[in-house]
KOLFIDO-617029 format. One record per residue: y, x, z of N, C-alpha, C in turn. Coordinates in Angstrom, 1 decimal. Atoms other than C-alpha are relative to their C-alpha. Layout:
BEGIN
- Y X Z Y X Z Y X Z
...
***
This chain:
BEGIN
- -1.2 0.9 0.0 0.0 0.0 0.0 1.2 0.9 0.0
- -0.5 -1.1 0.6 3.1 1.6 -0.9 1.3 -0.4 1.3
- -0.6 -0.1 -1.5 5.9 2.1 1.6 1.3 -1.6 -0.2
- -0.8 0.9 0.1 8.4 -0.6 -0.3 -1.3 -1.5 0.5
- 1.1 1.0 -0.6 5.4 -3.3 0.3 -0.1 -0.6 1.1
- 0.4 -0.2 -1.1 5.0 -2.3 3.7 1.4 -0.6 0.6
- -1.2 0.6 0.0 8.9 -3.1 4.0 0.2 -1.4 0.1
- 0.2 1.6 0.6 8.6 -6.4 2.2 -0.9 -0.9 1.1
- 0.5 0.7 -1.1 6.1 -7.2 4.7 0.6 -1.0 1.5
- -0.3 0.3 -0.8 7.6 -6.8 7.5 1.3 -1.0 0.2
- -1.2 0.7 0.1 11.1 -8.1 6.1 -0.7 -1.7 0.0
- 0.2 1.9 -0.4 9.2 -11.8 5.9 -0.7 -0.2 0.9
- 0.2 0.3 -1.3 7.6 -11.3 9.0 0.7 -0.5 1.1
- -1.2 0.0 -1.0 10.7 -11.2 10.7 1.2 -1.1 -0.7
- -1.1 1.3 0.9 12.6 -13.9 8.1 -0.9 -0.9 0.7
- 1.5 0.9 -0.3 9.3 -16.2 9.0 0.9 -0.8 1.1
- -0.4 0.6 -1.4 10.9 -16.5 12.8 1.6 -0.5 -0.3
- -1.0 0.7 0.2 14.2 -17.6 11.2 0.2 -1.4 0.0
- 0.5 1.6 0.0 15.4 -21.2 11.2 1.0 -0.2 -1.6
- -0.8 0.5 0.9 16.8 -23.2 8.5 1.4 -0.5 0.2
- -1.2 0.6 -1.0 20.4 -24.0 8.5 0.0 -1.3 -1.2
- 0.0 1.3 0.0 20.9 -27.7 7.9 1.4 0.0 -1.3
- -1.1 -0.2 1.7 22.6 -28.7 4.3 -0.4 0.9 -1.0
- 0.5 -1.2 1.4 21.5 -25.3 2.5 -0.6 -0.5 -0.9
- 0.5 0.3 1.3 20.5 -25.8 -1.0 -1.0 0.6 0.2
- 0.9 -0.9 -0.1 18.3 -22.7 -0.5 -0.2 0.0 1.4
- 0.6 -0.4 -1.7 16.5 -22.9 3.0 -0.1 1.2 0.1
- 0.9 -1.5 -0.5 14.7 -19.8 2.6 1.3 1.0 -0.3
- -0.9 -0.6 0.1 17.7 -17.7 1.2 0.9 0.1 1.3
- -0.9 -0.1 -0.8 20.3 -18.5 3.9 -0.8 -0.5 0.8
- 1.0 0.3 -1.4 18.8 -18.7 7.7 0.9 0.5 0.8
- -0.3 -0.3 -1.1 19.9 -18.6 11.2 -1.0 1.1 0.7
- 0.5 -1.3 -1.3 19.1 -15.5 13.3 -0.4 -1.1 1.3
- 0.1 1.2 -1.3 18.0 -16.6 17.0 1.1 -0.1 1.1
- -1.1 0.4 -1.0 21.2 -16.4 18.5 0.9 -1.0 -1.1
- -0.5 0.9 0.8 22.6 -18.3 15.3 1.1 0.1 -0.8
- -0.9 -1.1 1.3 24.2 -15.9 13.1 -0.8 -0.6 -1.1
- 0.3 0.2 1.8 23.9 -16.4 9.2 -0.3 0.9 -0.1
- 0.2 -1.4 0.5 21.9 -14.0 7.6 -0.6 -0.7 -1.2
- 0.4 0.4 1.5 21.2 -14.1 4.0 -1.1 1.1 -0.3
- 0.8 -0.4 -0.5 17.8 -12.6 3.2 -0.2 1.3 -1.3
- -0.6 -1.1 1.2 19.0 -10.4 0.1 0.9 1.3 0.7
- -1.2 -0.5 -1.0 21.6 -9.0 2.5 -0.9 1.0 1.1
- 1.0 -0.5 -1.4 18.9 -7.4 5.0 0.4 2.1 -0.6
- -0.7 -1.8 0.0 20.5 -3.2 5.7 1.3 -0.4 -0.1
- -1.7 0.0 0.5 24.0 -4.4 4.4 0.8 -0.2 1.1
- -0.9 0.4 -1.3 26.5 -3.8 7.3 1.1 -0.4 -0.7
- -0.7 0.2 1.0 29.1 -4.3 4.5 0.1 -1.8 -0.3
- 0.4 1.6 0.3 27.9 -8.2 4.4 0.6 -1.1 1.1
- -0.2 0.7 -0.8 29.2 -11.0 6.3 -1.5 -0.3 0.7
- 1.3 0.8 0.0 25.4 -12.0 6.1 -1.1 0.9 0.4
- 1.4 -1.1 0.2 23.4 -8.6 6.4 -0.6 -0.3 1.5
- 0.8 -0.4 -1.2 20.6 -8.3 8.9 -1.3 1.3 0.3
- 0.4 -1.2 0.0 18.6 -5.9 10.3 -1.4 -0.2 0.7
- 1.2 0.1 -0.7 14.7 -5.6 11.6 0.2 0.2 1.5
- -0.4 -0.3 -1.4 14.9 -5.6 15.6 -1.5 -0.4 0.4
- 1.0 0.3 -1.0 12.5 -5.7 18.4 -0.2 -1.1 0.3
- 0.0 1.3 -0.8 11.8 -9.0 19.9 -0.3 0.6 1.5
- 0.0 -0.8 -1.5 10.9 -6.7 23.3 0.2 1.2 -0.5
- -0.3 -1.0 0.3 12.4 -3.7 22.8 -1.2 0.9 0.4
- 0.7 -1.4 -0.5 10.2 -0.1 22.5 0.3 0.5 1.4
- -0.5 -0.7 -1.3 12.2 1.1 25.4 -0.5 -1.0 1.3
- 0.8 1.1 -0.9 10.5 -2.1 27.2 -1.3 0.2 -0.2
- 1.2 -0.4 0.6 7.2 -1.2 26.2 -0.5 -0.7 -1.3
- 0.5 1.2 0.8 7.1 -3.8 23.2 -0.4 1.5 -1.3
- 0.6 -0.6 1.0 5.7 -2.4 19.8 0.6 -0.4 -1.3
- -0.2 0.4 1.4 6.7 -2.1 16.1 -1.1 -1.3 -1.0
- 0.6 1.4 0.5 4.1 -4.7 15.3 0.3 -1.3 -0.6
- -0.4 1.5 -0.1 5.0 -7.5 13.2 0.1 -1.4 0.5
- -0.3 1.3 -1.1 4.4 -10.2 15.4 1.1 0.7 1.5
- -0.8 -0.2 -0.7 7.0 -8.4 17.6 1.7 0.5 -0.6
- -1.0 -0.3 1.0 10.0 -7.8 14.5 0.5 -1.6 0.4
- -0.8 0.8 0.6 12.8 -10.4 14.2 1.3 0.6 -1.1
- -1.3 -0.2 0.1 15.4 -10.7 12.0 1.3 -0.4 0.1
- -1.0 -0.3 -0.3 18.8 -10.0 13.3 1.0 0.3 -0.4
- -1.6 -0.4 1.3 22.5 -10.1 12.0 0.4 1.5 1.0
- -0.9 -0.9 0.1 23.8 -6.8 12.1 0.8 0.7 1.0
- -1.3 0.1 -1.4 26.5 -7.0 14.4 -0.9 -0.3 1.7
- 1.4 0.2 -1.4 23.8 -8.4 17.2 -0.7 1.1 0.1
- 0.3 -1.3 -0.2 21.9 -5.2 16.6 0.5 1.0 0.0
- -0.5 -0.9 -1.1 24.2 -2.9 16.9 0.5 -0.1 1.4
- -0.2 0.4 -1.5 25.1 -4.6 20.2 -1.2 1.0 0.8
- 1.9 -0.1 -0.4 21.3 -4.1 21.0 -0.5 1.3 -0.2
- 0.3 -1.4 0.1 21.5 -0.3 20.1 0.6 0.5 0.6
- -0.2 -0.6 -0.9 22.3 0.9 23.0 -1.3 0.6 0.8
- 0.9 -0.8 0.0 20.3 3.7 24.3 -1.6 -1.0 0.7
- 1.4 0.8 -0.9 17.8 1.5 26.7 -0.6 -1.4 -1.0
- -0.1 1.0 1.2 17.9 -1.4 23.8 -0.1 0.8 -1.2
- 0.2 -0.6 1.5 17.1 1.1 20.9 0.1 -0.7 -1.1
- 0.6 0.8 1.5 17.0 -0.7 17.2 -0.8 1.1 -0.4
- 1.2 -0.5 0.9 14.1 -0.2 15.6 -0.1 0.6 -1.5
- -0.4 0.1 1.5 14.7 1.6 12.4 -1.4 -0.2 -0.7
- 1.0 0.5 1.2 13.1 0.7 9.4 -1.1 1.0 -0.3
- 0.9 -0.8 0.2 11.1 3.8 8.9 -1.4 0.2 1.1
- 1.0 0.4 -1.4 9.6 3.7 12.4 -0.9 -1.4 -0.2
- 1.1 1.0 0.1 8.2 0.0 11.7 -0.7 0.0 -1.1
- 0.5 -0.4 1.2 7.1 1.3 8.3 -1.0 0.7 0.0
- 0.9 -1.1 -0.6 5.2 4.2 9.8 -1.3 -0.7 0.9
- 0.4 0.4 -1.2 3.7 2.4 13.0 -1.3 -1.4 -0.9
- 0.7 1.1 0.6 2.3 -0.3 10.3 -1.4 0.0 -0.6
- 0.5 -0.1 0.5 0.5 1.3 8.5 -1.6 0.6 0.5
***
């Protein structure tokens, strides 16, 4: 499996736990995060985006949680850098890429 796959994975792993926002033409395209940020699912890395989001922990590493997809959400941007603070680590992309495989 090749590393962009492994990406792709996880990116709809962590879209999966998003919700729909009510009215959208495109459900699956535009979604609520779980605090209830917009994140558009094209947009995912883009700090440049009103919309980008980012792969996050749902229990942080530094909590003992794991890169495991059933432990990935996706996260606006802005909320994870909040959340990267040293005891709150973000989980970068290469680490859940690694750990996956």
């Amino acid at each position: 499996m090749s590393h962009t796959t492994m990406l792709e994975d996880l990116k709809r792993a962590a879209w999966n736990r998003t919700s729909p926002v009510s009215g959208q033409a495109n459900s699956w395209e535009i979604r609520k995060d779980c605090l209830g940020n917009l994140v558009r699912y094209n947009d995912f890395g883009n700090r440049h985006s009103p919309f980008g989001w980012e792969l996050e922990c749902i229990v942080s590493r530094a909590a003992g949680g794991s890169s495991d997809p059933s432990n990935l959400q996706a996260l606006h941007w802005k909320a994870a850098a909040v959340r990267a603070e040293p005891q709150l680590r973000m989980l970068s992309v290469h680490e859940a890429v690694a750990s996956s495989r």
